[in-house]
C-alpha positions as CSV (number, residue, x, y, z in Angstrom):
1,X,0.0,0.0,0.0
2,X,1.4,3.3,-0.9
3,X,0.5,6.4,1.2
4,X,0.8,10.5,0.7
5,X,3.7,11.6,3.2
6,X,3.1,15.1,4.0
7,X,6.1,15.3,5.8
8,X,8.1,14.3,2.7
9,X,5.3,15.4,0.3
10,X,5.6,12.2,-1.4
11,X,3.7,8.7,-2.1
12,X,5.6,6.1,0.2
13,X,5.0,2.3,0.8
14,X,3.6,1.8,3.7
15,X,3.8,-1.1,6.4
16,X,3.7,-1.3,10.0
17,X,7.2,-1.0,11.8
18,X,6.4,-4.3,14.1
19,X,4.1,-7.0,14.4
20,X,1.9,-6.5,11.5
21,X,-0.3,-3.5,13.8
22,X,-0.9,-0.3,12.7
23,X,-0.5,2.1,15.3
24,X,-2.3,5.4,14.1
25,X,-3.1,8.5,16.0
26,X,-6.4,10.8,14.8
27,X,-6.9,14.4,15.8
28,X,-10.7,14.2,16.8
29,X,-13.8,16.2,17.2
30,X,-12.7,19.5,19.8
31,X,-16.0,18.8,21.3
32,X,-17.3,22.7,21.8
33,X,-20.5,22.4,19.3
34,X,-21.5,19.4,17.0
35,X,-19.5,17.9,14.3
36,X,-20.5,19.3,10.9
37,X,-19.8,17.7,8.0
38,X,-16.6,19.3,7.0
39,X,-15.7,17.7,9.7
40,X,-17.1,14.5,9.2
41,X,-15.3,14.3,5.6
42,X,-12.0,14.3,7.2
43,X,-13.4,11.5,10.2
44,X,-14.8,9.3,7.1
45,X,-12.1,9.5,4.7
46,X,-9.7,8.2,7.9
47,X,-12.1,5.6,8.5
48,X,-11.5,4.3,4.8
49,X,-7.7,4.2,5.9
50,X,-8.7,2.3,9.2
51,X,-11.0,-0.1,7.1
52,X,-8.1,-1.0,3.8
53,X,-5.5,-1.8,6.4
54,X,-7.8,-4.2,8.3
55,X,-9.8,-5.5,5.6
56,X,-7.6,-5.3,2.2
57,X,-4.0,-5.6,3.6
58,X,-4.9,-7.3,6.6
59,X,-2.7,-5.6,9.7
60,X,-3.6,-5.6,13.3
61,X,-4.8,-1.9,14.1
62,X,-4.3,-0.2,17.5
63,X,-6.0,3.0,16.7
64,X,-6.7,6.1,18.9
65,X,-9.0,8.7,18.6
66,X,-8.8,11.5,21.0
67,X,-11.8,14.3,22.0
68,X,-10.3,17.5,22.6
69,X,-12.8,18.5,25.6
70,X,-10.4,21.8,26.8
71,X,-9.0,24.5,25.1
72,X,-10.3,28.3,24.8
73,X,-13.6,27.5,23.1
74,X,-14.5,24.4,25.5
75,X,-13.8,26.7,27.9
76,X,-15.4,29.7,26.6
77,X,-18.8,28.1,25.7
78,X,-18.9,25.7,29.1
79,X,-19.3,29.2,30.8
80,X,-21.5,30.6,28.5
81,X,-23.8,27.9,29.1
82,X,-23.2,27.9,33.0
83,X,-22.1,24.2,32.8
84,X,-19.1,22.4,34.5
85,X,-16.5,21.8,31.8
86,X,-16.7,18.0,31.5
87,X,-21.0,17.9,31.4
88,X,-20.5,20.6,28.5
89,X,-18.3,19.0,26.6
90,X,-19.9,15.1,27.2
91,X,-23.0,16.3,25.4
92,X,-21.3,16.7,22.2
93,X,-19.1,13.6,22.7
94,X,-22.1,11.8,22.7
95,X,-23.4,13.8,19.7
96,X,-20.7,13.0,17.9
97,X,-20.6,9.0,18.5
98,X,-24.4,9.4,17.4
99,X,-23.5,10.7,14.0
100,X,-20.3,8.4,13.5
101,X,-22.5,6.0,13.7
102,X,-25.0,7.0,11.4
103,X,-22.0,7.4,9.0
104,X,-20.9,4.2,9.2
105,X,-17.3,4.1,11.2
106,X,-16.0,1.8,12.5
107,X,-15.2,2.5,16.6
108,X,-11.8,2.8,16.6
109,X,-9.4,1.0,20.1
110,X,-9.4,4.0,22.3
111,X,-11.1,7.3,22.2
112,X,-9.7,9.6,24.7
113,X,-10.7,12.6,26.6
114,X,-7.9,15.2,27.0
115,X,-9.1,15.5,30.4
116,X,-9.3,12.1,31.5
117,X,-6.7,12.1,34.4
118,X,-4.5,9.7,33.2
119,X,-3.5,11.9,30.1
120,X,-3.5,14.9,32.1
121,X,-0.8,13.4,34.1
122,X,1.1,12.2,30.8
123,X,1.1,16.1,30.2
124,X,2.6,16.7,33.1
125,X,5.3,14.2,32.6
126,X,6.3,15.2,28.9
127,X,6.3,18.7,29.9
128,X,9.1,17.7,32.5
129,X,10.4,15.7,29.9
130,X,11.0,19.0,27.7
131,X,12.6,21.1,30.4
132,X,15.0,19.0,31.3
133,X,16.1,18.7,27.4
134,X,15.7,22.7,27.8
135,X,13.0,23.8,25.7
136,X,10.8,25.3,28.3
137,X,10.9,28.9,29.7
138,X,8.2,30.2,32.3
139,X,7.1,33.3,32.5
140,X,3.9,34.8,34.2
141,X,2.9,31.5,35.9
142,X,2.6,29.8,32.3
143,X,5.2,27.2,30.2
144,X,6.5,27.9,27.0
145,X,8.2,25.8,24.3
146,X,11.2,27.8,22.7
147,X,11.2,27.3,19.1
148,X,14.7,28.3,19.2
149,X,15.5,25.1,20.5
150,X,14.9,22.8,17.8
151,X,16.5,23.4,14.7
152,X,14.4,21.4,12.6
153,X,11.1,23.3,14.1
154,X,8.7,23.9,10.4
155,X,9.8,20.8,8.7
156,X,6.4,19.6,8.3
157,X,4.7,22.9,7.2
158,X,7.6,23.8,5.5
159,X,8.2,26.9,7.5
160,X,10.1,30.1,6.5
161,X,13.0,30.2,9.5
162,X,13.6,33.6,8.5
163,X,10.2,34.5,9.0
164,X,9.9,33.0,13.2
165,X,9.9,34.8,15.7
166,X,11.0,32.9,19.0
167,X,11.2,34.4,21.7
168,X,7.6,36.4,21.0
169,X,5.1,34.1,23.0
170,X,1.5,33.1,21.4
171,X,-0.9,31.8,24.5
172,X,-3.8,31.4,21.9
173,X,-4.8,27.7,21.1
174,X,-4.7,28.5,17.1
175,X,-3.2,31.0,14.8
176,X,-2.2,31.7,11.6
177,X,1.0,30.6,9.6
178,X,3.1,34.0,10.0
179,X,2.4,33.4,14.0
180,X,5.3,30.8,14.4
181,X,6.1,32.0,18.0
182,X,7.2,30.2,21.3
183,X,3.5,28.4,21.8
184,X,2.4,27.7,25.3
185,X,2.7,24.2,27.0
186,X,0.7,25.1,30.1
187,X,-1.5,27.8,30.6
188,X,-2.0,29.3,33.9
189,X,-5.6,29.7,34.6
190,X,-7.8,33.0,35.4
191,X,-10.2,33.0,37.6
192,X,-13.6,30.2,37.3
193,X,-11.2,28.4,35.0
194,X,-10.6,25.0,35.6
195,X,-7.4,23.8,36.6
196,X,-4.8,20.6,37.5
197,X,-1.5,20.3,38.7
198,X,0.5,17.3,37.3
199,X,3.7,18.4,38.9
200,X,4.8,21.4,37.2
201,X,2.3,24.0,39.1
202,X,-1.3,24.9,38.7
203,X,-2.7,25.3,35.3
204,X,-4.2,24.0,32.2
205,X,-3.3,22.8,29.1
206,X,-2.4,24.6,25.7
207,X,-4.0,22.2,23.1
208,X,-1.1,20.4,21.4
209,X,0.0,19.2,24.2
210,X,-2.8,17.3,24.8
211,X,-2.2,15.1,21.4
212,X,0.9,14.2,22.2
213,X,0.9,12.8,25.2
214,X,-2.4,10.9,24.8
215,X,-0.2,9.4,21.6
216,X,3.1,8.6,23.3
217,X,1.0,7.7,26.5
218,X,-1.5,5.0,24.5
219,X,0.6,4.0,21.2
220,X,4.0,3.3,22.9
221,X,7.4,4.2,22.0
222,X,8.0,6.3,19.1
223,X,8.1,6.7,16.0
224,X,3.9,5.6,16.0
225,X,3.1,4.8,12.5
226,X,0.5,7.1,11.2
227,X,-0.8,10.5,12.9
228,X,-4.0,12.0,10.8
229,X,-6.6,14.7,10.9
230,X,-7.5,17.3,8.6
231,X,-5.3,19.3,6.1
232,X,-5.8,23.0,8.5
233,X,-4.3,21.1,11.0
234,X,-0.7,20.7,9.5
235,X,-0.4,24.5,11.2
236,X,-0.3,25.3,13.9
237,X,-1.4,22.1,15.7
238,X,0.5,19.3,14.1
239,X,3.8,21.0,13.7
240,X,3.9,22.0,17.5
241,X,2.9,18.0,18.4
242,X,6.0,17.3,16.5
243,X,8.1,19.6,18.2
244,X,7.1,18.7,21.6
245,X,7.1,14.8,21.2
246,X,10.3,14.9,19.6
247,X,11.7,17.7,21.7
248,X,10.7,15.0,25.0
249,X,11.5,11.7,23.4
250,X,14.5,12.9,21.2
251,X,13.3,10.3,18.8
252,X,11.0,11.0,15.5
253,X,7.3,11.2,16.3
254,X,5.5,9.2,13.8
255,X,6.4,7.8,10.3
256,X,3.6,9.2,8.3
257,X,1.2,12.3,8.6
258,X,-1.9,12.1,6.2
259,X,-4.0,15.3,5.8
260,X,-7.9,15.1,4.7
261,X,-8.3,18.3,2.4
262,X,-11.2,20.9,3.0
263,X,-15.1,20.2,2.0
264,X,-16.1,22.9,0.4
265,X,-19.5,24.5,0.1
266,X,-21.2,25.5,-3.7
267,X,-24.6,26.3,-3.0
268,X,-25.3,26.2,-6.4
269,X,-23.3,24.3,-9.2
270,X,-21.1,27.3,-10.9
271,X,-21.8,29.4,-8.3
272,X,-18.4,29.4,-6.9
273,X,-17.5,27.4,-4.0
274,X,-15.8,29.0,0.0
275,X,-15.2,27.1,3.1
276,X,-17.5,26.0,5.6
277,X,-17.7,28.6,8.0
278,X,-20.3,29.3,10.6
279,X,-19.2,33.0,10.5
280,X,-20.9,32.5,7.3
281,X,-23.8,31.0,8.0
282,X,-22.9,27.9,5.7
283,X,-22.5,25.3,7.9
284,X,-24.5,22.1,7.3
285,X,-24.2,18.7,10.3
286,X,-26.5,15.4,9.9
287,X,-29.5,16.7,11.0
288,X,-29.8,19.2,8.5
289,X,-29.1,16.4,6.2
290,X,-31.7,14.3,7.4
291,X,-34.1,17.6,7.2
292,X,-33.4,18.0,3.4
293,X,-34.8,14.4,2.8
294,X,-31.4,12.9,2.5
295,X,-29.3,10.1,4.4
296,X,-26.1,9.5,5.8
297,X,-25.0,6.5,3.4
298,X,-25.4,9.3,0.8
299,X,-23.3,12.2,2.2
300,X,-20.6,8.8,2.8
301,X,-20.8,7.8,-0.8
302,X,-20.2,11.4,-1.5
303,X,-16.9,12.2,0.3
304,X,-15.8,9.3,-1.3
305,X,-16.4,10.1,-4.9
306,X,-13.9,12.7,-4.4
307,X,-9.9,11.7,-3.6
308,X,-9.4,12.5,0.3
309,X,-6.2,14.9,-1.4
310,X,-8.6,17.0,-3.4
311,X,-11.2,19.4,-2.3
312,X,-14.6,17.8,-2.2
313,X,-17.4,20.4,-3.6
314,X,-20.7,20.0,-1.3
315,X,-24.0,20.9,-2.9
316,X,-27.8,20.1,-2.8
317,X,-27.5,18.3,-6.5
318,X,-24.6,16.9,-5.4
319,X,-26.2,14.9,-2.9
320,X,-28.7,13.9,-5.2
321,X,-26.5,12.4,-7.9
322,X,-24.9,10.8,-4.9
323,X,-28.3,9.3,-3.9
324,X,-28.9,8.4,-7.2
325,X,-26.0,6.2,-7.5
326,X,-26.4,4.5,-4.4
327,X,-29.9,3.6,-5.8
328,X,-28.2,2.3,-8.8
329,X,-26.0,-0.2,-6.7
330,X,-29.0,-1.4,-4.2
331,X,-31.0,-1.8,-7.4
332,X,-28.4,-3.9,-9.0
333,X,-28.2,-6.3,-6.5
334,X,-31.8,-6.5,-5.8
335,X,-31.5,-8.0,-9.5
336,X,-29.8,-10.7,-8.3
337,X,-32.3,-11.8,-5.8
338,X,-34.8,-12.3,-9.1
339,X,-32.1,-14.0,-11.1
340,X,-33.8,-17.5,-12.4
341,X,-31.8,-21.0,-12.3
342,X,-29.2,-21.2,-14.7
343,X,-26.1,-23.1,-15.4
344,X,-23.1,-20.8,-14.3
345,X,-21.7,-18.8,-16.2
346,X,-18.1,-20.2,-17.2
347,X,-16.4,-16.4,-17.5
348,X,-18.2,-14.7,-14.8
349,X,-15.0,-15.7,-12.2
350,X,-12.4,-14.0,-14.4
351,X,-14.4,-10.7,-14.5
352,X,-14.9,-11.0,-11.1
353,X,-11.4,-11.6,-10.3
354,X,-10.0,-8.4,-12.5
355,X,-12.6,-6.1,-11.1
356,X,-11.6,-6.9,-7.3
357,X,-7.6,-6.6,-8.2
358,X,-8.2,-3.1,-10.1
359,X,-10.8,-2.3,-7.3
360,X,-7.6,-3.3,-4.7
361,X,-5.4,-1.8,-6.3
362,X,-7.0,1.5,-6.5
363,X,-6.9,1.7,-2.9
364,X,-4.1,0.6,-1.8
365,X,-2.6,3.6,-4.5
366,X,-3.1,6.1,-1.4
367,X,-6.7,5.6,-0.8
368,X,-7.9,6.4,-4.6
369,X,-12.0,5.9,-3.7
370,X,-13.1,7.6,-6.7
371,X,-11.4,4.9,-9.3
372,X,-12.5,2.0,-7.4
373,X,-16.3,3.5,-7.4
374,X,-15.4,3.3,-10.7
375,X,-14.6,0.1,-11.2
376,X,-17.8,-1.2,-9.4
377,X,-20.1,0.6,-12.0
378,X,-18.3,-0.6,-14.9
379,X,-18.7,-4.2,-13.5
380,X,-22.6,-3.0,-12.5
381,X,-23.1,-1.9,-16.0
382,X,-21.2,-4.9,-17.5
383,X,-23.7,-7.3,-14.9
384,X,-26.9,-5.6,-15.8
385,X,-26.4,-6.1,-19.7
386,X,-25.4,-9.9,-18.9
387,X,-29.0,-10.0,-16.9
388,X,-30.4,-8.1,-19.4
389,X,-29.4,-10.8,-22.3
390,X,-30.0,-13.7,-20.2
391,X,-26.5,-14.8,-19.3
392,X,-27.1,-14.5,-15.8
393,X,-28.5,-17.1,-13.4
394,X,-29.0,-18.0,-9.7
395,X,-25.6,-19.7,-9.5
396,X,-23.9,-16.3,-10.3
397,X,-25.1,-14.2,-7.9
398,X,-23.9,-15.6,-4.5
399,X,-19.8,-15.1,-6.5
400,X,-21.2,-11.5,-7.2
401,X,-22.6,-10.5,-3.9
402,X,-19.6,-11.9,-2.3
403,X,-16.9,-9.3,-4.2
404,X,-19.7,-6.6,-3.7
405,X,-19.6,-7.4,0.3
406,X,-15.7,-7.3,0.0
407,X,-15.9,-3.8,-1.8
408,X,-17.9,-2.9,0.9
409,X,-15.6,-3.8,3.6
410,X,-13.7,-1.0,2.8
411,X,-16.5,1.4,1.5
412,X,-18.9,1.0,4.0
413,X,-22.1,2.3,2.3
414,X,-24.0,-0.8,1.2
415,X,-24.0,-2.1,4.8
416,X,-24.7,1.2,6.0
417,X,-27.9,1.8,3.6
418,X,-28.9,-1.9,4.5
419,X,-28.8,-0.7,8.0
420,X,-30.8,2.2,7.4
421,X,-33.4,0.2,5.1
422,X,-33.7,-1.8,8.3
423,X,-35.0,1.2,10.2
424,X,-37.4,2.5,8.3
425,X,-39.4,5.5,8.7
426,X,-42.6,3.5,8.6
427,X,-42.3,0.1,11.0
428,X,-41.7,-2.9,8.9
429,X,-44.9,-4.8,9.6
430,X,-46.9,-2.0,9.2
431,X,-45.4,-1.6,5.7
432,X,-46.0,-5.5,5.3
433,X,-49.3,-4.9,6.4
434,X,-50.3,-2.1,3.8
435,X,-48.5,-4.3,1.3
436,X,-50.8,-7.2,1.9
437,X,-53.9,-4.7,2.2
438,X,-53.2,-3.7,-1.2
439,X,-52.6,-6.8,-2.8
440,X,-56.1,-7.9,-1.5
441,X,-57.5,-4.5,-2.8
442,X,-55.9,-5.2,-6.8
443,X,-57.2,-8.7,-6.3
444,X,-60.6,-7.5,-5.6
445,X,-60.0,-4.4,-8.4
446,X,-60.2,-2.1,-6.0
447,X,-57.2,0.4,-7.8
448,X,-58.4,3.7,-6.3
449,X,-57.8,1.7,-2.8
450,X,-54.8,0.3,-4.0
451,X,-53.2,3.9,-5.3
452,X,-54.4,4.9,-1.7
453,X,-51.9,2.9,0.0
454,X,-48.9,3.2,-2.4
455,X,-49.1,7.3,-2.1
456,X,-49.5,7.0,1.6
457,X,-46.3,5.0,1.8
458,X,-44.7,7.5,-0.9
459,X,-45.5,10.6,0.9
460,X,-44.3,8.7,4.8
461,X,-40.8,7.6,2.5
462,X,-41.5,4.4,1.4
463,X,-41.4,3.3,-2.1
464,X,-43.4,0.0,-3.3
465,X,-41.8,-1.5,-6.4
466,X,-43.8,-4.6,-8.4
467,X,-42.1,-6.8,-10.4
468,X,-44.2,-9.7,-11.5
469,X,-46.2,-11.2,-8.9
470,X,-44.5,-10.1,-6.3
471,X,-43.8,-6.4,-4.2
472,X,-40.8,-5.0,-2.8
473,X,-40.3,-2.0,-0.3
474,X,-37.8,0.4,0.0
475,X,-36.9,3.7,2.1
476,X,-37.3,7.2,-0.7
């Protein structure tokens, strides 16, 4: 499997250093408000990683996942709402696991609260750990790292030395490229704050100290294999998690860095596209998904019709093309459930073969979703003229299901529509039911009873579908 490097800004084979596990570090959800689905793109797109090195390479994963429950905005909107810190922030932890769920990921080893007391003791200890290597300085009752210190600080934004200014503190959790100042470790508190001491006074923590020591603390000695998160995390937050774990261990942090670019929001198609923003008013999370009609297995099937690299453009009619060709796959292998008994077809396991090696290979060439999409539409479209022609028989679809299951293993949005087809928004024997109702209503040519029951189904999002004798349901 070949990965994107952003610390060497190249593709680079990638295997685990020992024991066939992958030990991989995300940068989750700072839990102040809900996830939105900028967000979400970058949590689904790691997911995919997650999901081909389990499922298409095979390796072990020990895979952590952290919630960033302080820093300035936990803390700032905890008081605004007149909450303790940890209630605040546990709503939208629970939020969140709500809406991963409903998008299909898988839960991943550990998930982490920064301020879990364990990892606010590991703080504590790698913060000693830097000021005995001497890159600490304290000054008003707060500790600083000194950029000075390291000489290869900015290696993985590619920083402008000329253009850092150490010895100019920042105490602000994030800032802006030309910002590359001293950062703080460990912030002393003001007043209805709250606060720890780990050993190295009273305080809290800056936020990229928090990421660090939850990794070194849960992954083990460095360098972990993979540390991930979205692409506006390279700077500040990223680069300063470098500089502190390597500035404590003296060893390199991790192997590889992959960066999820930034969804993008076009209103319209041509309209132009800018980045979700709530200072803007354009920010979109699941439930205003759900309110537009649409469901999670389509926004997943979206991000991943887009390379994880490239900007991913979100729109209205995106989201319904995206729907449109998830109905294309569910239809497709509904087909096979209707195919009649025939002898097998002696080709069909060659096909089947080459599409699941290009469909491999695609993703294992850093995470290319969009191509193997591709080559499960050519096979579709291949299948459906086969059926079509009468080439295809009973025999053939369990071989055919099978490679779509293994797809899916990495995709995740079959099994994630089946699960939502299993909840629908009418209760299954009730749909049964009216199914039934109607079939006794044709039989007795009652059609204006009939065409009762269908449009009530329609218009409560269920879609009745006859094919011969015989009706199927499915969600709108």
């Amino acid at each position: 499997m070949r990965l994107y490097n952003t610390l060497t800004r190249r593709e680079e084979e990638f295997a685990p250093a020992a024991d066939g596990q992958v030990r991989m570090y995300t940068c989750g959800l700072t839990v102040y408000a809900r996830g939105h689905i900028g967000n979400f793109r970058t949590f689904v797109a790691l997911d995919v990683l997650r999901r081909a090195l389990r499922h298409q390479e095979g390796y072990g994963m020990r895979h952590v996942m952290n919630f960033t429950d302080v820093d300035d905005r936990t803390i700032l909107e905890s008081q605004k709402a007149g909450l303790p810190l940890r209630e605040y922030t546990g709503r939208y932890i629970e939020a969140f696991l709500e809406d991963a769920a409903a998008l299909g990921l898988e839960p991943v080893e550990v998930s982490p609260r920064a301020t879990d007391d364990e990892n606010v003791a590991a703080m504590g200890e790698t913060i000693r750990a830097l000021e005995a290597n001497g890159h600490t300085y304290r000054s008003d009752g707060s500790i600083y790292f000194k950029i000075a210190t390291l000489p290869d600080y900015g290696k993985l934004a590619r920083l402008d030395h000329a253009g850092m200014k150490s010895g100019a503190r920042i105490d602000s959790d994030k800032y802006e490229k030309e910002d590359a100042r001293d950062f703080v470790l460990w912030k002393a508190t003001q007043p209805g704050e709250p606060a720890w001491d780990p050993g190295i006074g009273p305080g809290r923590p800056g936020w990229h100290i928090e990421c660090s020591a939850m990794a070194l603390r849960l992954l083990g000695e460095p360098p972990i294999d993979i540390h991930a998160g979205g692409i506006d995390l390279i700077f500040p937050h990223h680069e300063n998690e470098i500089a502190q774990s390597e500035g404590a261990t003296r060893k390199p942090f991790s192997r590889f860095w992959v960066h999820v670019e930034h969804l993008m929001i076009e209103e319209e198609p041509g309209a132009g596209s800018e980045k979700m923003s709530k200072s803007l008013g354009n920010v979109y999370n699941l439930q205003d998904i759900a309110e537009r009609g649409f469901r999670a297995s389509t926004l997943r099937y979206l991000y991943l019709g887009v390379h994880y690299r490239k900007q991913l453009k979100f729109s209205w009619t995106a989201m319904a093309q995206a729907e449109e060709a998830v109905r294309r796959l569910v239809d497709f292998l509904a087909r096979l459930e209707a195919l009649p008994v025939r002898p097998a077809r002696p080709d069909l396991a060659s096909r089947l073969e080459a599409a699941g090696t290009a469909f491999a290979s695609h993703i294992a060439d850093d995470l290319n979703t969009a191509a193997a999409i591709g080559v499960m539409f050519d096979l579709v479209r291949a299948l459906n003229s086969s059926i079509d022609a009468g080439e295809l028989g009973a025999s053939d679809a369990e071989a055919v299901r099978t490679l779509f299951e293994r797809f899916d293993r990495v995709l995740g949005v079959l099994s994630l529509r089946r699960a939502e087809d299993e909840r629908p928004p009418v209760p299954v024997e009730e749909i049964e039911r009216l199914i039934g109702a109607r079939r006794d209503a044709r039989l007795a040519r009652n059609f204006a009873e009939a065409d009762r029951i269908r449009k009530d189904l329609d218009a409560r999002g269920i879609v009745l579908e006859d094919t011969g004798s015989t009706t199927r349901w499915k969600r709108k």
